[in-house]
DRENDO-1510 file (C-alpha; in Angstrom, 1 decimal, always signed):
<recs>
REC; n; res; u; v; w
REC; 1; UNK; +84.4; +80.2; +108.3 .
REC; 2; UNK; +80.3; +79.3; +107.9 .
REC; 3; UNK; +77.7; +81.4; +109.2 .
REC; 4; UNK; +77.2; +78.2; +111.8 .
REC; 5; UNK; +80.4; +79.2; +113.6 .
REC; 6; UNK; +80.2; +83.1; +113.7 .
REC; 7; UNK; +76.3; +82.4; +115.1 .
REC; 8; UNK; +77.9; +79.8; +117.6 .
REC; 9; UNK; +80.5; +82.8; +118.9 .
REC; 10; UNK; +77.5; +85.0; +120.2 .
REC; 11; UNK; +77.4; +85.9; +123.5 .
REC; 12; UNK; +73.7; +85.1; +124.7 .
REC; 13; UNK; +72.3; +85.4; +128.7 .
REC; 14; UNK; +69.1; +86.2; +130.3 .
REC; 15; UNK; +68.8; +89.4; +132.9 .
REC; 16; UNK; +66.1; +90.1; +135.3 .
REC; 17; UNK; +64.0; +93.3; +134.0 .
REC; 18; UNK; +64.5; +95.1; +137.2 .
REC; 19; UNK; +68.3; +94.4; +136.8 .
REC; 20; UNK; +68.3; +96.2; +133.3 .
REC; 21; UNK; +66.1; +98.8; +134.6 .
REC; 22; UNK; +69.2; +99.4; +137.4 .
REC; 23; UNK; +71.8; +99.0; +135.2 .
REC; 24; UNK; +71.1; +101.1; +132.4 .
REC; 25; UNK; +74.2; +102.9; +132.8 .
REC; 26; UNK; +76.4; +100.0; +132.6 .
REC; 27; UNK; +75.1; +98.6; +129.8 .
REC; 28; UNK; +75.3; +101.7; +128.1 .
REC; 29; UNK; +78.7; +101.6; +128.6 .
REC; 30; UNK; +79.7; +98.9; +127.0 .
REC; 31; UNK; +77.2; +100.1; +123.5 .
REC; 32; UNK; +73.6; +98.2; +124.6 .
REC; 33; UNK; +70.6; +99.9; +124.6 .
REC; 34; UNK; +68.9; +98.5; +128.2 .
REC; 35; UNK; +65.3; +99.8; +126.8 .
REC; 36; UNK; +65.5; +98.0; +123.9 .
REC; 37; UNK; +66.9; +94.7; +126.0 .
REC; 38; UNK; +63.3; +95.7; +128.0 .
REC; 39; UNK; +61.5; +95.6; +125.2 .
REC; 40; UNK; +62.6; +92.2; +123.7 .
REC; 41; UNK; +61.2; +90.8; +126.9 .
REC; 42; UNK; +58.6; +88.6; +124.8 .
REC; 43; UNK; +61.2; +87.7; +121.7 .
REC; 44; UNK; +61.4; +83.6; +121.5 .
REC; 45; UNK; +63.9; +81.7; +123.2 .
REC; 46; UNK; +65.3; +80.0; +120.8 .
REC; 47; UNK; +69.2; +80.6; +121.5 .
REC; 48; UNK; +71.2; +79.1; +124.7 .
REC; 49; UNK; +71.5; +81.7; +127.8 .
REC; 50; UNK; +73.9; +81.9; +130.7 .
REC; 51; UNK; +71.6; +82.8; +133.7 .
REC; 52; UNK; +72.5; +86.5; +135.3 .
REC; 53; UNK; +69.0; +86.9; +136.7 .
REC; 54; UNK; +69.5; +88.8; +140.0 .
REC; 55; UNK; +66.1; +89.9; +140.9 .
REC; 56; UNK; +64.0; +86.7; +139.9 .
REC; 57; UNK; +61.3; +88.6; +138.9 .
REC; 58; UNK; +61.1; +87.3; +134.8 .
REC; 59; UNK; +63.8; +86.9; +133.0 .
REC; 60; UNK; +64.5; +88.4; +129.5 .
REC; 61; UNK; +66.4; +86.9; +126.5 .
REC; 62; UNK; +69.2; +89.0; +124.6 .
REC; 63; UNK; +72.1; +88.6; +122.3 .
REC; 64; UNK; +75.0; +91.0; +122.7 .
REC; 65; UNK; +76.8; +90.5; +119.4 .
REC; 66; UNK; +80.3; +90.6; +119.3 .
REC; 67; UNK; +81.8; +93.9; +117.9 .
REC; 68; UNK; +84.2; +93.5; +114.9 .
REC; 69; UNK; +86.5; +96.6; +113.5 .
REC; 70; UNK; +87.9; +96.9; +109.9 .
REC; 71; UNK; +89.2; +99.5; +107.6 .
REC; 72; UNK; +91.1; +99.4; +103.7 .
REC; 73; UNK; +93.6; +102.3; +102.9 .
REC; 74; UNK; +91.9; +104.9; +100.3 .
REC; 75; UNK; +95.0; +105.0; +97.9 .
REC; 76; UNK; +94.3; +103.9; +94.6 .
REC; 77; UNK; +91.4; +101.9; +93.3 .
REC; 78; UNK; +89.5; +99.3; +95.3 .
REC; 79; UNK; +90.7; +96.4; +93.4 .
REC; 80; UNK; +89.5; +92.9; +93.2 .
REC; 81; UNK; +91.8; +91.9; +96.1 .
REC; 82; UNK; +90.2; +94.6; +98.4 .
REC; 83; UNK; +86.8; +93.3; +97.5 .
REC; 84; UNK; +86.8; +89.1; +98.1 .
REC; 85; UNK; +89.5; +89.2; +100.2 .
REC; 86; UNK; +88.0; +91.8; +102.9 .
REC; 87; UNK; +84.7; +94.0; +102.0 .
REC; 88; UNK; +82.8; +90.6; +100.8 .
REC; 89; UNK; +83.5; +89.1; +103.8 .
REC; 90; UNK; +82.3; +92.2; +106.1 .
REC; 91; UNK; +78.7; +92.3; +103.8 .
REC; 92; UNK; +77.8; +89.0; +105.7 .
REC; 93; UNK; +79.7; +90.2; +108.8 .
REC; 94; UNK; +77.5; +92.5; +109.3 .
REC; 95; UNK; +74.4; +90.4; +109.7 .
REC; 96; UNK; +75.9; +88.5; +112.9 .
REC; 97; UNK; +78.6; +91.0; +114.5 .
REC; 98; UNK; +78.4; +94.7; +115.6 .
REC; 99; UNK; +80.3; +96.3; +112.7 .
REC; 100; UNK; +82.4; +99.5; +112.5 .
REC; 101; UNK; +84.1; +100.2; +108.6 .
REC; 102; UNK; +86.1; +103.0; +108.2 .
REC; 103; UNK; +88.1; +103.9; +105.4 .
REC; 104; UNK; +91.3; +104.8; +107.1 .
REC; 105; UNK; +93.0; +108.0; +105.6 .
REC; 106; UNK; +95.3; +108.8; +108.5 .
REC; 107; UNK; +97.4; +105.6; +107.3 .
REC; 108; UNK; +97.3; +106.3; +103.1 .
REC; 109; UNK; +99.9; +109.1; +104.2 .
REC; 110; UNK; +102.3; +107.2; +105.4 .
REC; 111; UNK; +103.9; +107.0; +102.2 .
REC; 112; UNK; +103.9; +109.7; +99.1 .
REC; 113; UNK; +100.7; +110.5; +98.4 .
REC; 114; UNK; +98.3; +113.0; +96.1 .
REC; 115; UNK; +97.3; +115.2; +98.5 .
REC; 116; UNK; +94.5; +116.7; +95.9 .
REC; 117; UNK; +93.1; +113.4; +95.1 .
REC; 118; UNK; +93.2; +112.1; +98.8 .
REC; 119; UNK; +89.4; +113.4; +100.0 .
REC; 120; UNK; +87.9; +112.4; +96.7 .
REC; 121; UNK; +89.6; +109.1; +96.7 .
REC; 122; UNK; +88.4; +108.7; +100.3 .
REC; 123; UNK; +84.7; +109.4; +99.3 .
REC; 124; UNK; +84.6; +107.0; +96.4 .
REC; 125; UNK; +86.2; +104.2; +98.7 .
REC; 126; UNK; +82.8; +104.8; +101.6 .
REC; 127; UNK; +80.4; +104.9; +98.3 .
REC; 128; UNK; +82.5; +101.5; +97.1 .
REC; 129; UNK; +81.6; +99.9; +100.9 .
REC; 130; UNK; +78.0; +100.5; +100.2 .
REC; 131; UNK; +78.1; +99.6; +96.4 .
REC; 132; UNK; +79.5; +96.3; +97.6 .
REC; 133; UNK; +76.6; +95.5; +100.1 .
REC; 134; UNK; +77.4; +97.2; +103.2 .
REC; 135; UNK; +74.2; +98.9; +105.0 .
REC; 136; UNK; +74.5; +101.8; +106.8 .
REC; 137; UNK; +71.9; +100.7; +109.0 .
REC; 138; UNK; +73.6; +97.7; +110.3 .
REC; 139; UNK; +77.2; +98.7; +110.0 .
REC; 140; UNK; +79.1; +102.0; +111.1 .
REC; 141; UNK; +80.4; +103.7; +108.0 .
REC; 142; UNK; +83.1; +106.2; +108.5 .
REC; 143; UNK; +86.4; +108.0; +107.9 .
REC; 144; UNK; +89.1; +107.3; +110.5 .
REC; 145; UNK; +90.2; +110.8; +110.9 .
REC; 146; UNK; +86.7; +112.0; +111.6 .
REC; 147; UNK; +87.2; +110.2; +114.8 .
REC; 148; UNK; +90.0; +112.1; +116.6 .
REC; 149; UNK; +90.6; +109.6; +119.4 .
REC; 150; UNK; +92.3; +107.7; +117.0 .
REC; 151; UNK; +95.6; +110.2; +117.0 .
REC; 152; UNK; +95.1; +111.2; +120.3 .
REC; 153; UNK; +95.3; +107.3; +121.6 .
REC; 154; UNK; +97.9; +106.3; +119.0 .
REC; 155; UNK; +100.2; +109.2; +121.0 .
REC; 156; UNK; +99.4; +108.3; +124.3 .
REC; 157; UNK; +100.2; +104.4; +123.2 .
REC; 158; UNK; +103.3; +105.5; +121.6 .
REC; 159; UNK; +104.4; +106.6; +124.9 .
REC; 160; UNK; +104.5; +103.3; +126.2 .
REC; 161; UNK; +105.8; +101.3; +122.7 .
REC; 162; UNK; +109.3; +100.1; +122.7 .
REC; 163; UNK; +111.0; +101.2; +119.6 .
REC; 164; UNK; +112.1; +97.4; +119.1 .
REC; 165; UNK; +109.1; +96.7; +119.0 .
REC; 166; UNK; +108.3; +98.7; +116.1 .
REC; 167; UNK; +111.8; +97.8; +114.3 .
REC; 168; UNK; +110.8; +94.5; +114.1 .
REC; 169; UNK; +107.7; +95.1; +111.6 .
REC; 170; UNK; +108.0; +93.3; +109.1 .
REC; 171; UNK; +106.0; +95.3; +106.5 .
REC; 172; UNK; +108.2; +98.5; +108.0 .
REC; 173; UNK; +111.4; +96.9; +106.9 .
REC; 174; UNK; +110.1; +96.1; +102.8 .
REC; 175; UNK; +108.3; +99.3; +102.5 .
REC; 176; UNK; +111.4; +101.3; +103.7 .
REC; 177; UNK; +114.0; +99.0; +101.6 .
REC; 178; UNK; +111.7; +100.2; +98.4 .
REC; 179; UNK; +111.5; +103.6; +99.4 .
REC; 180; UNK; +114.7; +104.2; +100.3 .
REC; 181; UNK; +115.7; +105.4; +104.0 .
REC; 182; UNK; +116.0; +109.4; +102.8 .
REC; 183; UNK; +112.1; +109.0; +101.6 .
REC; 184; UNK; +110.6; +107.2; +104.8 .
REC; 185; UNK; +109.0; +109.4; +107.1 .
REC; 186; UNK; +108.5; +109.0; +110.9 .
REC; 187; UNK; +105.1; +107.5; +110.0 .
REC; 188; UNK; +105.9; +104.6; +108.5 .
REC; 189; UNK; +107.8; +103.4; +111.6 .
REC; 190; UNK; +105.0; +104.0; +113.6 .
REC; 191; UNK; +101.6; +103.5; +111.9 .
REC; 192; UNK; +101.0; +100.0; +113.7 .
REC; 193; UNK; +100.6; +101.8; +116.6 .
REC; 194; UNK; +98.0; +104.0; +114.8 .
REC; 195; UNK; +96.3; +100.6; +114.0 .
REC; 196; UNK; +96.4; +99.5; +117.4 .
REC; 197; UNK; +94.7; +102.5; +118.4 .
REC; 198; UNK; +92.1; +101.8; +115.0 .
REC; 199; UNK; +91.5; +98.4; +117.0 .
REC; 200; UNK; +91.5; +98.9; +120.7 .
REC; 201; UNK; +89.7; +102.3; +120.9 .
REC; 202; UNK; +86.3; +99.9; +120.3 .
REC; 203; UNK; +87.2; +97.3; +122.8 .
REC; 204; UNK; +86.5; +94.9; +119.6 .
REC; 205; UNK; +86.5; +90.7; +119.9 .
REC; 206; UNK; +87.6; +90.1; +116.5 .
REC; 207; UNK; +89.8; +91.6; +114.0 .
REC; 208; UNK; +89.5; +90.6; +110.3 .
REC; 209; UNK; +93.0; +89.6; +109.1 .
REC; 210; UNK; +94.6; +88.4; +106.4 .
REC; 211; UNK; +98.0; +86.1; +106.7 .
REC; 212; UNK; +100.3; +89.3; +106.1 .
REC; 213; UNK; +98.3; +91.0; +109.1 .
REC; 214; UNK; +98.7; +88.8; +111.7 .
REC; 215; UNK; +101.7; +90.8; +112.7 .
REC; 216; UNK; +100.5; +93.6; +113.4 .
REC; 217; UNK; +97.9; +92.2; +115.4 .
REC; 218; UNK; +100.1; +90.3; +117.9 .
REC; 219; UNK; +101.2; +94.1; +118.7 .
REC; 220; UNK; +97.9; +95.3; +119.4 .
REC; 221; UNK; +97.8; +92.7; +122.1 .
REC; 222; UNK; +101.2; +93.3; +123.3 .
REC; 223; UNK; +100.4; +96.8; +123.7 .
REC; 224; UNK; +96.8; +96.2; +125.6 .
REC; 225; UNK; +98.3; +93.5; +127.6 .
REC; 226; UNK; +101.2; +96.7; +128.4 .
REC; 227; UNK; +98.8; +99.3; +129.3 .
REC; 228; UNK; +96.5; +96.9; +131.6 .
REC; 229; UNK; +99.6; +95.9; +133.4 .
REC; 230; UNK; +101.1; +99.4; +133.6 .
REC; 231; UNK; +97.7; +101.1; +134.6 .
REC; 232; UNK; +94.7; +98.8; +134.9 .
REC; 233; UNK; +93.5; +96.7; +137.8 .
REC; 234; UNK; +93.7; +99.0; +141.3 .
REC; 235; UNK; +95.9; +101.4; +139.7 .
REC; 236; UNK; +92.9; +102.7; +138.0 .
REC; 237; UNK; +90.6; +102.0; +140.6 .
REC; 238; UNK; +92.7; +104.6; +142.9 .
REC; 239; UNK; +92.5; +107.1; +139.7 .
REC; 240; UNK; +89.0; +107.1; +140.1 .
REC; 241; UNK; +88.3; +104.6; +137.9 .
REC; 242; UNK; +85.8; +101.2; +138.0 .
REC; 243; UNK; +89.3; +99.1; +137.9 .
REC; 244; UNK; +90.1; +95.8; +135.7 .
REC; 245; UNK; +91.6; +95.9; +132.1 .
REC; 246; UNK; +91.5; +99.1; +129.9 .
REC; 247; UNK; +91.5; +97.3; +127.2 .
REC; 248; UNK; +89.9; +93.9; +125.7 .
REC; 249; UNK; +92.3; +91.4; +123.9 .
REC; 250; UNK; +91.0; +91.6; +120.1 .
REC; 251; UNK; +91.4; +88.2; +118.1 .
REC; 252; UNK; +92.2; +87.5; +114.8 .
REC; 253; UNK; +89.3; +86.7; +112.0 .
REC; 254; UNK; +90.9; +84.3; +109.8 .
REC; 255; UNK; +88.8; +85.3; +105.9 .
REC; 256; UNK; +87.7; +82.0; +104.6 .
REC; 257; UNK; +90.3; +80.1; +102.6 .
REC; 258; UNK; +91.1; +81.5; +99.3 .
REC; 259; UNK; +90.0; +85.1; +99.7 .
REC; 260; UNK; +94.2; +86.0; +99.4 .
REC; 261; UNK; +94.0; +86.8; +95.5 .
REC; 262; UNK; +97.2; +87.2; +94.0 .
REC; 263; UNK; +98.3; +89.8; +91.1 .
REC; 264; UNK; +97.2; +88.7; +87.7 .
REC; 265; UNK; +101.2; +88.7; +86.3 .
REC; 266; UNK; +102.8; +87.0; +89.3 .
REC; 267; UNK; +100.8; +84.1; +91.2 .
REC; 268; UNK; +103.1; +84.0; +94.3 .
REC; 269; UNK; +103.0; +88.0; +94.6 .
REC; 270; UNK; +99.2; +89.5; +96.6 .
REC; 271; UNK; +97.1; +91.5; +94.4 .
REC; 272; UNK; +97.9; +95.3; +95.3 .
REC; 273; UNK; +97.5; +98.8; +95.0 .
REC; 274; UNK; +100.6; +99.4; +95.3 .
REC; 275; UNK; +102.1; +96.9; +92.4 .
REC; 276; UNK; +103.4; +99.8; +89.3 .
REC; 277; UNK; +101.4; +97.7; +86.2 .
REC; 278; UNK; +97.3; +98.2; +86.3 .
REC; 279; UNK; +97.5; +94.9; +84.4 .
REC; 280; UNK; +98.6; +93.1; +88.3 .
REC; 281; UNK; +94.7; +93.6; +89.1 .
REC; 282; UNK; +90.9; +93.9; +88.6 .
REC; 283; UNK; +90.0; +97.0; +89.8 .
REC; 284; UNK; +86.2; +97.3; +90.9 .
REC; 285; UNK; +85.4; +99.9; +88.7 .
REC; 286; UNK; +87.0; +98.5; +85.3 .
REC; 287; UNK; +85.4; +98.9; +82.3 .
REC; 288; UNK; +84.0; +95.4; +80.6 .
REC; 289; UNK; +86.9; +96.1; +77.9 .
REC; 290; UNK; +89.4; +96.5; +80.6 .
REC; 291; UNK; +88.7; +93.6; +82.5 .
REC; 292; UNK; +88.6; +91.3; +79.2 .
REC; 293; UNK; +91.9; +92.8; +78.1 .
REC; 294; UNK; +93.3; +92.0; +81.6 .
REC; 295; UNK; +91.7; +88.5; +81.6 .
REC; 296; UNK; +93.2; +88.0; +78.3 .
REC; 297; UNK; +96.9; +89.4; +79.0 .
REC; 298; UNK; +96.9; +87.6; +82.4 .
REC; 299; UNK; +99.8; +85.2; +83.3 .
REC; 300; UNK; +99.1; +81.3; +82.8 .
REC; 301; UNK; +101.0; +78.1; +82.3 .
REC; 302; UNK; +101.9; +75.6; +79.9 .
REC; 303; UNK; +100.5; +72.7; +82.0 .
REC; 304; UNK; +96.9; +70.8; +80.2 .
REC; 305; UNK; +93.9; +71.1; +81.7 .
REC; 306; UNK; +93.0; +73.2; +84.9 .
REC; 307; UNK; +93.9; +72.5; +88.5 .
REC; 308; UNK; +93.9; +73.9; +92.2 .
REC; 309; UNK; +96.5; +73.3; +94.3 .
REC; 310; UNK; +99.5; +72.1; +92.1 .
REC; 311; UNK; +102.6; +74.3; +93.7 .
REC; 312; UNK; +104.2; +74.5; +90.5 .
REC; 313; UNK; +101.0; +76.0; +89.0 .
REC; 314; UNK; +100.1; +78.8; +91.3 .
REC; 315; UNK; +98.5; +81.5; +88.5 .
REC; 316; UNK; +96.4; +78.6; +88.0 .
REC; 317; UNK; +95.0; +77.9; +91.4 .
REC; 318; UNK; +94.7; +82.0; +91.3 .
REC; 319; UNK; +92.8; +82.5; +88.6 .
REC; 320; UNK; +90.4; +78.9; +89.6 .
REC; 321; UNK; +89.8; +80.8; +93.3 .
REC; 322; UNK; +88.5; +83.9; +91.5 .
REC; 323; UNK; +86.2; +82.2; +89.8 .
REC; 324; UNK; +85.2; +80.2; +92.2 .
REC; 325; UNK; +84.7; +83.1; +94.4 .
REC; 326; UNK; +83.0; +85.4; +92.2 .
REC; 327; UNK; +80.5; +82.5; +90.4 .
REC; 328; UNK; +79.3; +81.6; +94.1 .
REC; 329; UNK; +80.4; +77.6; +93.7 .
REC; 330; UNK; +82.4; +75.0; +95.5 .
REC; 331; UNK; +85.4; +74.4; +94.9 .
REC; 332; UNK; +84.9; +70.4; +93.9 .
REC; 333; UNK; +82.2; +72.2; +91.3 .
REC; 334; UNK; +84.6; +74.5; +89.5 .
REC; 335; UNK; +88.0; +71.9; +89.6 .
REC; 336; UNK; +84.9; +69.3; +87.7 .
REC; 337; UNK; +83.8; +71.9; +85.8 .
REC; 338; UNK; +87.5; +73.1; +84.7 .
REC; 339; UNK; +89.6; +70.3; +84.6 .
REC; 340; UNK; +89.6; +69.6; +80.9 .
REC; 341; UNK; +89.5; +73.4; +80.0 .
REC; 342; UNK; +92.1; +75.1; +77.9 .
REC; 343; UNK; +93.5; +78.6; +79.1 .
REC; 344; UNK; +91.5; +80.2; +75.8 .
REC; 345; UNK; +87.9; +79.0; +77.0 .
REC; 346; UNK; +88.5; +79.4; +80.7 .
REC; 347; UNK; +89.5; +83.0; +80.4 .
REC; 348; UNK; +86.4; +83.6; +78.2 .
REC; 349; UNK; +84.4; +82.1; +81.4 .
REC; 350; UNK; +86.3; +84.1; +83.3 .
REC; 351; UNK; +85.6; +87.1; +81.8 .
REC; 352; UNK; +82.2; +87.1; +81.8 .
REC; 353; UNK; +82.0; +85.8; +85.3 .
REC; 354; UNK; +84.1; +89.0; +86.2 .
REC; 355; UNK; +81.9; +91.5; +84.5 .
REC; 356; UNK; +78.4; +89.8; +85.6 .
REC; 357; UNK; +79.6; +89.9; +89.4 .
REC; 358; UNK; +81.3; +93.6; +89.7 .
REC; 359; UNK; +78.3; +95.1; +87.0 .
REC; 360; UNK; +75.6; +95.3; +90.0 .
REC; 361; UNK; +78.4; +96.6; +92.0 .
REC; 362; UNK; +79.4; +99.4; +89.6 .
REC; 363; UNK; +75.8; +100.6; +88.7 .
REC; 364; UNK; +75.1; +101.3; +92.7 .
REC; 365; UNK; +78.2; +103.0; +92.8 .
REC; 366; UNK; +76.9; +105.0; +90.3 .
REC; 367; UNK; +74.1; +106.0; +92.2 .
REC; 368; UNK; +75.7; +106.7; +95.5 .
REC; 369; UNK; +78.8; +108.7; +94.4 .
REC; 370; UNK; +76.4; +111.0; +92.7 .
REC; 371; UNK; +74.1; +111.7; +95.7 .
REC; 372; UNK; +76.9; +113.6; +98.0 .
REC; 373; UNK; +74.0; +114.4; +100.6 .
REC; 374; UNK; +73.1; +111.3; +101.2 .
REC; 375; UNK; +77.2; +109.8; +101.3 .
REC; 376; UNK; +77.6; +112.8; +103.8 .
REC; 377; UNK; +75.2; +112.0; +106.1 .
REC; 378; UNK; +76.3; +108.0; +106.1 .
REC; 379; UNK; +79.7; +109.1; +106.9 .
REC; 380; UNK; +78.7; +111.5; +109.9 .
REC; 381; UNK; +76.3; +109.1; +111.5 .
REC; 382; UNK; +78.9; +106.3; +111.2 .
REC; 383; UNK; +81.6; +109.1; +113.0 .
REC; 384; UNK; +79.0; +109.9; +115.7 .
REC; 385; UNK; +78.3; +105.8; +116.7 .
REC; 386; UNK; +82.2; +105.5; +116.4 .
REC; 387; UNK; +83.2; +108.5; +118.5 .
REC; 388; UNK; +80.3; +107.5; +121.1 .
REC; 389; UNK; +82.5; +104.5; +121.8 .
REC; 390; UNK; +86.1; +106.0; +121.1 .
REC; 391; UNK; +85.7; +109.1; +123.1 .
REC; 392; UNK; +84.5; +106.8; +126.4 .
REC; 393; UNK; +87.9; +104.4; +125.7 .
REC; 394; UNK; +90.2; +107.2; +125.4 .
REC; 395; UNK; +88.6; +109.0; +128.4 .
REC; 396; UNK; +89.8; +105.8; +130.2 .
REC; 397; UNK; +93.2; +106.0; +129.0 .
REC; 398; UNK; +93.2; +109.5; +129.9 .
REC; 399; UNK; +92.1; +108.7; +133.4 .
REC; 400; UNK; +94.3; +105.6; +134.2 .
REC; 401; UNK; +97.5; +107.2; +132.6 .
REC; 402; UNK; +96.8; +110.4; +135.6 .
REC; 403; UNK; +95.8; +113.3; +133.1 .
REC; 404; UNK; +94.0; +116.2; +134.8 .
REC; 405; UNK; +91.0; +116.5; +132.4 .
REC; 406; UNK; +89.1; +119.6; +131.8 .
</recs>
């Protein structure tokens, strides 16, 4: 998807100053800052508006960006999957959306874990978001169990989640067949409810999935379409609250075709922290001999030449999408460029493609990792932003279910 189409999906209008200077409550509400709308009241017109203009007395141009939510797992190493297949993507999301990034730790124990490693793991993942080209200042940094609304909403949504729902998850049923029904924990049953609450606690438009997520989206939309029926609309406006749906219906953010990289020894299998040989992956923070002997040891073909596309040659259109991705180029470029290559001189390119891109990456994780003030305070001012918007969601929920609150 080109920057053309995520500008195009930005919701633009003009509104009377004296309208803003009534309404500051209710656009606070939804996350806008009504002074600074005031105060943009000479920016150029150069988008398309909707008129709201009650009062008539000057109208003022805005853009309320749409708000996109996403979060990657702290187990293991951020590998080169993670990297063009979701953080890449958010570094230019960022410029256009209203951003929230967590690193979401509640989930990584869903399965066995190393309970000593898991806070250290989870600060090197937020220094990797920022290493990567993620800015603090534009984005909301932060770890998803510094935000407790996400627990407390995934409970009150469980309340209301029909267990066949849940039985159906796909991803539930292999992860428990590898695991072994004695090993599965509760958890694992019920973490995509945990990541409906992730998405719906920031009334978010767009979602960025992959293929394999789609799933678990559809039942993040079940479940707000559930509570909006069960509680919404005059059944919350008799609670005491403003009425209409609890939630807004989040849609899926297809990443740009060929950001799915697949594991380096098996090109129908995703690239994954999870896979048991290092060798499946390029892991961000690889040494230059690492990723060569990777490179080198990688799964190819017998087939002559290079080619994208060929089903019967799918390490091949693997390994061409990686460089492609990583070099910056089109896709016409690098099939010209590679079409008469043999494995030995591609890999070399590879290689050194590999280590040029991730180098910069490395050295600024370097920097950040090793200034823990500085990580800290990213991470709480991304938790305050978050919670700003969380804690007036789950206050909602709270309200429209019937809870007495304090």
């Amino acid at each position: 998807m080109g920057h053309s189409i995520l500008i195009s999906t930005l919701a633009c209008c003009r509104i009377g100053t004296n309208y803003l200077r009534r309404s500051r409550g209710r656009w606070r509400k939804y996350g806008i800052d009504a002074t600074y709308l005031t105060k943009q009241r000479n920016a150029p017109l150069s988008r398309c508006y909707a008129s709201l203009s009650e009062s008539g007395d000057g109208e003022i141009p805005i853009s309320v960006k749409k708000r996109v939510v996403s979060g990657v797992q702290p187990t293991g190493a951020i590998h080169l999957g993670n990297y063009l297949g979701a953080i890449k993507n958010w570094v230019w999301l960022q410029d256009t959306y209203e951003t929230l990034f967590f690193i979401v730790d509640l989930h990584a124990i869903t399965l066995s874990y190393d309970a000593q490693q898991l806070s250290t793991t989870t600060r090197n993942t937020a220094a990797i978001y920022i290493a990567c080209g993620i800015d603090p200042s534009k984005a909301s940094i932060f770890v998803q169990s510094h935000v407790h609304a996400h627990v407390e909403l995934m409970w009150l949504l469980s309340s209301i989640t029909p267990l066949g729902w849940l039985n159906r998850m796909i991803q539930f049923k292999e992860k428990s067949r590898k695991a072994g029904d004695e090993n599965v924990g509760a958890a694992l049953l019920t973490y995509p409810v945990l990541m409906a609450s992730d998405i719906l606690l920031y009334q978010c438009d767009l979602v960025p999935v992959g293929e394999d997520q789609k799933q678990h989206l559809e039942l993040t939309r079940e479940l707000a379409e559930r509570v909006n029926y069960l509680f919404g609309g005059k059944k919350w406006k008799k609670m005491g609250g403003r009425g209409g749906r609890i939630f807004k219906m989040p849609e899926a953010l297809i990443p740009p075709a060929g950001a799915r990289v697949m594991s380096l020894t098996d090109g129908l299998s995703k690239m994954s922290k999870s896979a048991p040989s290092d060798q499946s992956r390029i892991n961000l923070l690889d040494t230059r001999d690492m990723i060569a002997n990777k490179i080198k040891r990688c799964k190819t073909d017998s087939f002559s030449g290079l080619e994208f596309d060929n089903p019967e040659r799918p390490e091949c259109n693997n390994l061409l999408s990686v460089y492609q991705l990583v070099t910056g180029r089109s896709k016409e470029e690098v099939a010209l460029e590679c079409q008469n290559m043999t494995w030995g001189t591609f890999k070399t390119k590879l290689t050194d493609a590999l280590i040029d891109h991730l180098q910069p990456i490395q050295a600024r994780y370097e920097d950040i990792i090793s200034d823990s003030a500085y990580l800290d305070n990213v991470l709480a001012e991304g938790a305050t932003k978050a919670a700003s918007i969380a804690d007036a969601t789950l206050h909602n929920v709270y309200q429209a279910m019937g809870f007495l609150r304090p």
